[in-house]
C-alpha positions in Angstrom: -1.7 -33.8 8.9 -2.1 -30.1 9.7 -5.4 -27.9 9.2 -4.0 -24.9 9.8 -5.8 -22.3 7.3 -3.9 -20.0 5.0 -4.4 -17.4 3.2 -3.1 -16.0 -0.1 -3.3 -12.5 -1.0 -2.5 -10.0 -3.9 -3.4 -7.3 -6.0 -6.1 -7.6 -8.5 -4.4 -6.6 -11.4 0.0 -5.3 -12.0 0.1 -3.5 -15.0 3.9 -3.1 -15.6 6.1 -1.6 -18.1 7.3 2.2 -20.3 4.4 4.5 -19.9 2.3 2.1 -18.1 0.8 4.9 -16.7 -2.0 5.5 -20.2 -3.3 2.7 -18.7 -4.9 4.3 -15.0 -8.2 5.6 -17.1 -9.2 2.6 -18.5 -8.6 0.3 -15.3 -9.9 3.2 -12.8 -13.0 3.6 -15.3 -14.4 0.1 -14.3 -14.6 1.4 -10.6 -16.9 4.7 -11.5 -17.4 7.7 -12.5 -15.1 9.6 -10.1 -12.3 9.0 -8.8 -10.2 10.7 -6.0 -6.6 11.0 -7.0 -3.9 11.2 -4.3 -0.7 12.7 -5.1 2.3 14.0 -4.0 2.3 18.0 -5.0 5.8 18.1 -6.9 4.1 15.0 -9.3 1.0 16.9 -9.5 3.1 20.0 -10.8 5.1 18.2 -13.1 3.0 16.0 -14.3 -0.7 17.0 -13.1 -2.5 17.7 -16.5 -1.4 14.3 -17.9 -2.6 12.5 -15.3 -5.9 14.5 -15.5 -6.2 14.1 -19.2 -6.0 10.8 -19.2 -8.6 10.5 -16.6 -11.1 12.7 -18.5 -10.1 10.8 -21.7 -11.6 7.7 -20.2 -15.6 9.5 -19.6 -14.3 10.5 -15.8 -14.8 13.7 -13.4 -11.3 13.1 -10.6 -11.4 14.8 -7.6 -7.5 16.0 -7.8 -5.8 16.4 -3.8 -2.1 17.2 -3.5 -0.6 15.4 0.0 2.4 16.7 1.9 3.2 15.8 5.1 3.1 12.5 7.6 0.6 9.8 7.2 -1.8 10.9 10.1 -5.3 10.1 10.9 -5.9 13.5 10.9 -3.9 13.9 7.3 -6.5 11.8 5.9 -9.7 13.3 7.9 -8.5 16.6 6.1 -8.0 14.7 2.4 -11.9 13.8 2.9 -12.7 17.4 4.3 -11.7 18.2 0.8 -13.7 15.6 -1.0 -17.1 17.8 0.0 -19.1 14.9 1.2 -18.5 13.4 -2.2 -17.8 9.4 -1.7 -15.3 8.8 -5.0 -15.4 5.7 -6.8 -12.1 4.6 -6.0 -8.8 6.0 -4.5 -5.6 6.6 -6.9 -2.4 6.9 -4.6 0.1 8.4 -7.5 3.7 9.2 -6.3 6.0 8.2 -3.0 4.9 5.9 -0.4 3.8 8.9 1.8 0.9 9.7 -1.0 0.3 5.8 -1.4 -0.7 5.3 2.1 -3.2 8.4 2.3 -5.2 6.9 -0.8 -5.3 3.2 1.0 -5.8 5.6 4.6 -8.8 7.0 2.3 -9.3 3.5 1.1 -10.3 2.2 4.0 -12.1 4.8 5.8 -14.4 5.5 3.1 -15.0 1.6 2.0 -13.5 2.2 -1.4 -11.4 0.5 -4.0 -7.3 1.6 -4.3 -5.6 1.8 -7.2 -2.0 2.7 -6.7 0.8 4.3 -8.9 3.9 4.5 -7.8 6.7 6.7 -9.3 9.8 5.7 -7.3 10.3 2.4 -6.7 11.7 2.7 -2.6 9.5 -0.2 -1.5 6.9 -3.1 -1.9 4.5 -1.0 -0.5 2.2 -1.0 -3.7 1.1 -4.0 -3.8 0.6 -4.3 0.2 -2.6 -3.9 2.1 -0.7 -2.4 4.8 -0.9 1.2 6.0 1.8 2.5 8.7 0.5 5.0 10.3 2.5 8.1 12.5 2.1 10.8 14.6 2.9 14.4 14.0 6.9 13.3 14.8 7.0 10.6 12.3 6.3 8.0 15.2 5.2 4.8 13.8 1.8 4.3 16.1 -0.2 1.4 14.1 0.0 -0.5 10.8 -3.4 -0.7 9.4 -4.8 -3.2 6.7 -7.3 -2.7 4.1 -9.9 -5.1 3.9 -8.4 -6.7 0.6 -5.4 -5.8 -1.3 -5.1 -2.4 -4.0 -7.3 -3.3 -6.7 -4.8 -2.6 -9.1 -0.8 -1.3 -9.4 0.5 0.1 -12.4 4.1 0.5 -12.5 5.4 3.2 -15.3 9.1 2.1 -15.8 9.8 5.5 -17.7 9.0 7.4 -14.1 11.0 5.4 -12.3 14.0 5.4 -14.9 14.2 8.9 -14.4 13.5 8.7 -10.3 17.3 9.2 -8.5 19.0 6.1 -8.2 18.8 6.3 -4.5 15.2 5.2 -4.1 15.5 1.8 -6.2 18.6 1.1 -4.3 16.4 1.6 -0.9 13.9 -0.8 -2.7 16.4 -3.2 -3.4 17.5 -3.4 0.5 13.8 -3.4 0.7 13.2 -6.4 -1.1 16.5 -8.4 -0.5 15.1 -8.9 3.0 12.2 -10.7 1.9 13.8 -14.3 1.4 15.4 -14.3 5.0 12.2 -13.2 6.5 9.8 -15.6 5.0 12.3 -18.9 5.6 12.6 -17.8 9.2 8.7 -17.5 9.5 8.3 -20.9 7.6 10.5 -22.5 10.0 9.0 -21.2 13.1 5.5 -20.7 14.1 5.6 -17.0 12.3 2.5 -15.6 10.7 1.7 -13.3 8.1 0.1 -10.0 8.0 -2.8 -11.9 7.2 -2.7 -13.7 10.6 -1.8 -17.4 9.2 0.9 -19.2 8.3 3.0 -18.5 5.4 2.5 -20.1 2.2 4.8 -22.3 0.2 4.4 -19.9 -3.1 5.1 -17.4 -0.8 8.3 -19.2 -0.2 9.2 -19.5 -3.9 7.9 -16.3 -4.8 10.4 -14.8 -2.4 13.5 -16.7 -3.3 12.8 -15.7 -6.5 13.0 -11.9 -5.7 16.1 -12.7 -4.0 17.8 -14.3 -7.1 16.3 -11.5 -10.0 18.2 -8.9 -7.4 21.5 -10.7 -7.2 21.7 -11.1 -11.2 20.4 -7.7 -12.2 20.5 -5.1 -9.5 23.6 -3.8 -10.5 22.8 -3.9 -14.0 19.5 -1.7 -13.2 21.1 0.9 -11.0 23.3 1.9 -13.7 20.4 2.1 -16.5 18.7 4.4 -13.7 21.7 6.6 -13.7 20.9 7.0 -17.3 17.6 7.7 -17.3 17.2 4.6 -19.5 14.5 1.6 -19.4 16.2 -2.0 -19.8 15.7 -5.1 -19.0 17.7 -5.7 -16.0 15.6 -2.6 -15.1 12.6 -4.0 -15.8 13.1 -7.5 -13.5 14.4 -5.3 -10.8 11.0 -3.2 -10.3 9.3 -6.4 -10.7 11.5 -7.9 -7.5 11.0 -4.5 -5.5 7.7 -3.9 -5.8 5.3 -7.2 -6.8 7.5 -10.3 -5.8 8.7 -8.2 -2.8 5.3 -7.3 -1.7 3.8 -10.5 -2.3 6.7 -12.4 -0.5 6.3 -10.6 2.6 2.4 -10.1 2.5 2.2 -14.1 2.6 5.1 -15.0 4.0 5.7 -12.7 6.9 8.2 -10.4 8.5 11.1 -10.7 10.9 14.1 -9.8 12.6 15.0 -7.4 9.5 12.3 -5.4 9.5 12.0 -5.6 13.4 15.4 -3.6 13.8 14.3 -0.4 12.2 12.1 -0.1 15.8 15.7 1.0 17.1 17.2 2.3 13.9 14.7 5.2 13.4 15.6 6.5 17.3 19.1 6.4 16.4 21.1 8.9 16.4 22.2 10.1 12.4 21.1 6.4 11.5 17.2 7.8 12.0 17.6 10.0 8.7 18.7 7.0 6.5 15.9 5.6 4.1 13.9 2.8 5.2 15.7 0.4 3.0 19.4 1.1 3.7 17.8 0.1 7.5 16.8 -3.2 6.5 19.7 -4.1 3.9 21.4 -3.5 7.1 19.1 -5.4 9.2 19.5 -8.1 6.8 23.1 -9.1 7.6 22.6 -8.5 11.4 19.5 -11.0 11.0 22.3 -13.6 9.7 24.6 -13.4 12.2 22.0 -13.5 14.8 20.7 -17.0 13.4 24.2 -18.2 13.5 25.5 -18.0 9.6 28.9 -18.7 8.6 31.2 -15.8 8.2 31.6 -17.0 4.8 27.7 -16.2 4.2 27.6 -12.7 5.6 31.3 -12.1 3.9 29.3 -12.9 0.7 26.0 -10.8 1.3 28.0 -8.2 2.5 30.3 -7.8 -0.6 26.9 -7.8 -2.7 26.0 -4.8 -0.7 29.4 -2.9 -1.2 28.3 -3.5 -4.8 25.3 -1.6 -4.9 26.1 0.7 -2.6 24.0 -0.7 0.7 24.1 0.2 3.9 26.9 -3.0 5.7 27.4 -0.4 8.8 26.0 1.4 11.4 28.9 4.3 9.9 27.0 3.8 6.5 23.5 4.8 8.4 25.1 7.7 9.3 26.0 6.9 13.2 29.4 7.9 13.5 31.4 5.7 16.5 28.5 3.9 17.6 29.0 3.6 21.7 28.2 -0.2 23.2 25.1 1.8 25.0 23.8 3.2 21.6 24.2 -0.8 19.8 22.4 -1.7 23.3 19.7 1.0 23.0 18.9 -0.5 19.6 18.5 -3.9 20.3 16.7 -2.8 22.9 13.9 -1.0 20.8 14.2 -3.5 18.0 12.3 -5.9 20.9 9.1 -4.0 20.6 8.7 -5.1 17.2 5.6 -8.0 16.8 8.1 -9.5 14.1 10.2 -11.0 16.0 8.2 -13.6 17.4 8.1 -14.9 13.6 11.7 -15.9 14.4 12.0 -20.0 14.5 13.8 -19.3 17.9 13.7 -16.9 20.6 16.1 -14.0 20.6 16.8 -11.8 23.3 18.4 -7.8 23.1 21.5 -9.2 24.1 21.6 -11.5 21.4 20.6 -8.8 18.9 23.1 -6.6 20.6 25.9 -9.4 20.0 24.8 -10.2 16.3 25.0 -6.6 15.4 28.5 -6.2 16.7 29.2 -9.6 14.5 28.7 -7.4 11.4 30.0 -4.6 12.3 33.2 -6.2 13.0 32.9 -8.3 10.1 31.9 -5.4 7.6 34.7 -3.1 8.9 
């Protein structure tokens, strides 16, 4: 009998569905008075007075700051520079993931509550109490938690209907990932961000992402392309952004996620989107813990399907040299993830997996 302690964690409230977004004054009115929004300036000019008159409709006074740029701890010392010594009531993160993590980066320095809204559905990072953090070259330097999870999410299906397809495909290879991560964690001694073991629900929760993406991710791709809301749409943003985040929150990260260390130093495979990386990272993952060819042939026909990232030529690195595989694997060892894996791996071994797919995938 085992006394490990675990620990399950998760946004307060996810507030899904068409204009979704009518609902931010109401839930950001039980924090306070006055709240600090945090958004990306092309959402603020297309869509700023809404999002203020819905704000004021609900009885509050927002402090509005447009966010451009990298996710710095001198970004966010200047977003509170513009606060005036005012403490807000609660930090709104509306837009990409960039604007996301300055609210939580706010968040956390301030001792606030988050509320987040995002408007592209790229990753799970909305539900997440995690914060990556860069320097002034888009250098990941430290992932930061908040002390508890966003307070709420409220996911506007419209705005992401009429997002480019791209950034729900990245979320997709985003959330795929999740599955493969958390089983390799559960059968290891892996932990999650949290710092405990993963959780069966975890477990459940992300198979269950796995198998909503497999039946409807083509289905919601093309209602994107239209502009349209549907329902293979709407189980699709649920995957990406709640079962996703949740999956990986409490059941941990791995070799997937550990290989964008060496993808983002690559060269032309640094300027992909985070997650045609780890839809890629995925199948090397699978060959590394032995699958049958059968298996990857499978996953990697899925991708083809949906337009996903199956080689390094699909990242963008043209005639990848043995040295540059090598180089990668060797950066991908830095990552903490990897000794969530049930066994131990080595860069050689990542360095042979990755040849697996590309061989298999060519």
């Amino acid at each position: 009998m085992t006394s490990i302690r675990k620990i399950f964690g998760a946004p307060h409230r996810y507030i899904q569905g068409p204009d979704a977004l009518d609902e931010l004054g109401q839930v950001a009115a039980a924090f306070g008075p006055s709240p600090a929004v945090i958004a990306d300036a092309f959402i603020l000019e297309k869509m700023g007075p809404r999002i203020e008159a819905i704000l004021r409709d609900a009885g509050l006074t927002p402090i509005i700051c447009a966010f451009d740029g990298e996710i710095t701890y001198a970004a966010i010392d200047a977003v509170i520079a513009t606060l005036g010594g005012i403490v807000p009531s609660v930090a709104i993160g509306i837009g990409g993931g960039k604007s996301l993590d300055a609210s939580k980066g706010l968040a956390l320095k301030l001792g606030i509550d988050v509320i987040t809204v995002p408007t592209i559905a790229s990753n799970d990072s909305p539900t997440s109490a995690s914060i990556a953090m860069y320097d002034d070259h888009h250098v990941m330097i430290s992932v930061d938690r908040l002390k508890r999870s966003p307070q709420a999410v409220i996911v506007d299906t419209k705005l992401i209907a009429a997002a480019p397809a791209l950034f729900l495909r990245a979320g997709i290879g985003d959330a795929i990932s999740k599955k493969f991560e958390a089983d390799g964690c559960l059968a290891g001694n892996g932990i999650t961000p949290f710092g405990t073991r993963p959780l069966l629900t975890a477990i459940v929760i992300a198979d269950a992402c796995y198998r909503v993406l497999r039946e409807h991710s083509e289905a919601a791709l093309q209602s994107v392309e239209l502009g349209e809301v549907s329902d293979a749409l709407e189980a699709t943003i649920e995957a990406v952004i709640l079962m996703s985040g949740l999956g990986f929150e409490n059941g941990g990260l791995s070799l997937s996620h550990s290989l964008t260390r060496g993808l983002v130093k690559a060269r032309g495979a640094k300027n992909a989107i985070h997650g045609q990386h780890v839809a890629w990272g995925v199948l090397v993952q699978l060959a590394a813990e032995g699958r049958s060819d059968a298996e990857l042939a499978d996953i990697i026909a899925f991708h083809r399907s949906i337009e996903l990232a199956t080689t390094l030529q699909q990242l963008g690195m043209e005639d990848a040299t043995g040295a540059e595989i090598a180089e990668i694997a060797d950066w991908t060892m830095t990552a903490p993830h990897l000794n969530n894996l049930p066994f131990s791996i080595t860069a050689v071994d990542v360095a042979a997996a990755i040849r697996r797919v590309e061989r298999l995938a060519a």
